[in-house]
Phi, psi and omega in degrees: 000123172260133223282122178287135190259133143263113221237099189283141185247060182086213166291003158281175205211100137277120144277313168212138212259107162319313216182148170194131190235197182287352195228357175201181174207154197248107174262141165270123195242180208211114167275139167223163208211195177277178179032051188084331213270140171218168196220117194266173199192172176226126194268153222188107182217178186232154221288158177318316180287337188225044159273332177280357171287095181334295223285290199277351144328318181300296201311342210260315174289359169260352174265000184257314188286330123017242161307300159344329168286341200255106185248066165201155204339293220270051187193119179300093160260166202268122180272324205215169170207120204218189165216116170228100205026101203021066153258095146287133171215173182253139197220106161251193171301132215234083170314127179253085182172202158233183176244187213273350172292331181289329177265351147319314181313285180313268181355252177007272204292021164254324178079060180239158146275117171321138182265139210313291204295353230220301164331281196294330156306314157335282155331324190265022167240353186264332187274339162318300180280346164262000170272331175277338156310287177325299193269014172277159193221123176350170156289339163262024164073024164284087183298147189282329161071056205230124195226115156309296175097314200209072195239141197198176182300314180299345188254355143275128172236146183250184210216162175265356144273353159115357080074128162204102195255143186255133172217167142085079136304011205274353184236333174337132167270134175207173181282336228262329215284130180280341163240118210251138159011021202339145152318127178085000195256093172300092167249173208132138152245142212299324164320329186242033194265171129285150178322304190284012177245343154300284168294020172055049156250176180311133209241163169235218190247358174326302190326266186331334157264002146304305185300321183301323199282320169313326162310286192308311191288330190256348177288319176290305177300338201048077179193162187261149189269332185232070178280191153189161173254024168213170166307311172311275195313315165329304176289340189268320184295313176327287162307315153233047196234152205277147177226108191293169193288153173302318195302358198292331179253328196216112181286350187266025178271130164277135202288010157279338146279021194274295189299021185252315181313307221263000148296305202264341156264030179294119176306333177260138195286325183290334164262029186268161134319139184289308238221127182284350190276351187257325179307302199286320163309298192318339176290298185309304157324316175298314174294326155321319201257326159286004195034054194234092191250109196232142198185163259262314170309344189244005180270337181309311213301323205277286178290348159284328167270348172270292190262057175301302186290321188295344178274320166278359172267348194272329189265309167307325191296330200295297188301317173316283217294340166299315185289331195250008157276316176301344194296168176261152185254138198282162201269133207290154202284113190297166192292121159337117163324106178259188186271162230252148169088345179305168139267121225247006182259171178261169208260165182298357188255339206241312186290150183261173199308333171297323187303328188279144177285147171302161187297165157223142194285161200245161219271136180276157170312166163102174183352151209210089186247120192320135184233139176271145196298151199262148171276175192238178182281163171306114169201102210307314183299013193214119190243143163231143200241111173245109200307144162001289209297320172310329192290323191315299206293144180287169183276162205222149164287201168222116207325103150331131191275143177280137169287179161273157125321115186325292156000283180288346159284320156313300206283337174263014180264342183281352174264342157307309179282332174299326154322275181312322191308305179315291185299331172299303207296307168309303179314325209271335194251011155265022143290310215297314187317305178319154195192149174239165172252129167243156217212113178264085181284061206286157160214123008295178217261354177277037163283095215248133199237122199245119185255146164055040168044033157290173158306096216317156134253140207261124193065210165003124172219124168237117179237139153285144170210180180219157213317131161136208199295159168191124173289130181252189174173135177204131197223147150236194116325136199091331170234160177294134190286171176235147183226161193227202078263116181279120178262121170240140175261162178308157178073359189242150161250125191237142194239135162243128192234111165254138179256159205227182115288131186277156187239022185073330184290129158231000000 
């Protein structure tokens, strides 16, 4: 059995690297404590290349200042927020399980439909957990105001006990956030946006049972409700594309749950749910009226028999790594032999002083008589090994140290700098690399639009570019143009919404 690499992290044991994106990455780690106690956990820290980025340390310390506050069954909680050598990470609450894209996933790829009662249970616990997050309130009775922002298949997790955890605040809006939002700044995926969050307008908690009932809607269909094969079409469906009844893909949705989906994806916010807690009865009801009784023992039942492998493997590493805490630790390896003229002693530069031999006094004129090499003092911890041929030779003074040769002094300070030169030069241009998205939204939608003096395109536009200023303009006919400069940072989708002024002129 081979043996599991650990990567000790402060007092944490990362054991296996979860998950990684561009800006943190996730491990399941091992807290260890006095007397045995340990804690398994999931540590969240952010990757090395973007630890000096200001703007997303803040977002990382507002999803943590965040989550921490939110104490309830259907919400992944936050134990710690730390630093460990200019590391920051987050140490939450650790799902022994998957999350609902894996079980889309699973459905799909059987050619199967998750089945309804298991859909809608879920859903009605994830709606549990964004209405006490939406109505929570300070320690002085202040509400938070707090809208998820990013709520998808991936940020739901079941658990293999029957589970259903809510994760990932990191984009969340609240009141309480030392960093707030720019205008125009798209975060998100873009498939689980809402419309007024596509169009960058001010959000509620509305926002957030759109996205859920789309979860709930591609969970019933086995289909994507907003596909694309890029961000642009994507965003073009969100705005526009028509969203048929589920059965319209799976006949086996009952048609009593149908108006409660097509409530919670309603495009007018007055005919949505207020409330996520009004989404989530109406779900329980429907089970109810179906005499259809489901509950945490039959969500265990489902993900122990759907995901059997991942679940025994998930157990083997648990027994590895028990076994390979308990092994006794083996006795460090002795030093290779090396061959007679190697050096095998330590040098007068490196032994410490007790260690070292007295000097010999340099030879007076006169007869010239071999002399044995002097032995060094008694010192147990230091065996010194001197080959045949040295014991023979007479003693010698001792050799003046060689210079370098200028020459040669020149030359390795000039591949030193060809070095620093080299490696700079690498660095500017995998920086150079990085890219953000920018995203034009005109209005009118025949508008046409050019960034950084490109060729114009008409209506929508998403383009990559890469960080810093970038010019848009955007004309129609009929209206006044508009000209703008966008600051994009790496790694951001920044959405811009121009409305045009009509200019009397056709």
């Amino acid at each position: 059995m081979a043996t599991t690499q650990v990567t000790h992290f402060g007092k944490y044991d990362l054991l296996d690297r979860i998950n990684v994106g561009g800006m943190a990455e996730v491990w399941r780690a091992r807290l260890r404590g006095v007397e045995g106690f340990e804690k398994i956990l999931a540590v969240k820290r952010i990757l090395s290349n973007i630890a000096e980025d200001a703007e997303f340390i803040a977002m990382f310390i507002d999803e943590a200042k965040i989550s921490v506050q939110l104490t309830h069954a259907n919400i992944a909680q936050t134990h710690d927020l730390g630093k460990i050598d200019d590391s920051y990470f987050i140490a939450m609450e650790y799902v022994s399980g998957r999350d609902m894209r894996a079980i889309f996933d699973r459905a799909r790829k059987r050619k199967l439909h998750v089945p309804v009662p298991l859909s809608c249970y879920c859903i009605a616990r994830v709606c549990d957990a964004l209405d006490y997050a939406h109505h929570k309130r300070d320690a002085q009775g202040k509400d938070l105001h707090i809208v998820h922002r990013a709520i998808s298949p991936q940020n739901v997790l079941v658990s293999y006990e029957g589970e259903v955890k809510l994760i990932d605040f990191g984009i969340a809006k609240a009141a309480s956030k030392a960093t707030q939002t720019q205008a125009g700044i798209l975060k998100g995926k873009f498939a689980y946006m809402s419309p007024e969050q596509v169009q960058g307008l001010p959000l509620d908690g509305r926002s957030d049972i759109f996205a859920l009932g789309t979860v709930l809607y591609e969970l019933l269909t086995g289909t994507r409700l907003f596909p694309g094969d890029s961000d642009f079409s994507t965003l073009e469906n969100v705005r526009r594309m028509k969203i048929l009844p589920p059965s319209t893909y799976n006949n086996r949705v009952p048609r009593e749950l149908e108006p409660i989906v097509m409530k919670a994806l309603a495009r007018d916010l007055d005919q949505r749910y207020r409330r996520a807690a009004e989404f989530g009865a109406d779900l329980q009801r429907f089970l109810a009226l179906q005499e259809t009784v489901f509950g945490p023992s039959d969500l265990s039942a489902y993900m122990r028999s759907t995901f059997a492998e991942e679940l025994a493997a998930e157990k083997s590493r648990a027994v590895e790594r028990a076994a390979a805490a308990a092994a006794p630790v083996p006795p460090p390896a002795p030093a290779p032999a090396l061959p007679w003229g190697a050096q095998t002693e330590p040098t007068a530069a490196t032994m410490p002083a007790l260690q070292r031999r007295p000097s010999v006094p340099p030879t007076p004129p006169g007869p010239q008589v071999a002399a044995m090499p002097l032995a060094p003092p008694a010192v147990p911890a230091v065996r010194t090994i001197t080959p045949p041929a040295a014991r023979a030779a007479p003693a010698a003074p001792p050799a003046a140290p060689r210079r370098m040769a200028p020459w040669l002094v020149s030359l390795i300070a000039a591949v030193a700098g060809a070095a620093i030169v080299v490696g700079g030069a690498a660095l500017f241009l995998g920086l150079r690399d990085a890219k953000g998205t920018l995203v034009v939204s005109p209005t009118p939608e025949s508008a046409a639009v050019s960034i950084d003096n490109r060729p114009p395109t008409v209506g929508l536009v998403n383009v990559e570019v890469g960080p810093g200023p970038h010019t848009v303009d955007v004309t129609a006919p009929g209206y006044a143009p508009h000209h703008e400069v966008v600051q994009v940072r790496t790694g951001e989708q920044r959405l811009v919404q121009t409305t045009l002024a009509a200019s009397g002129k056709n």
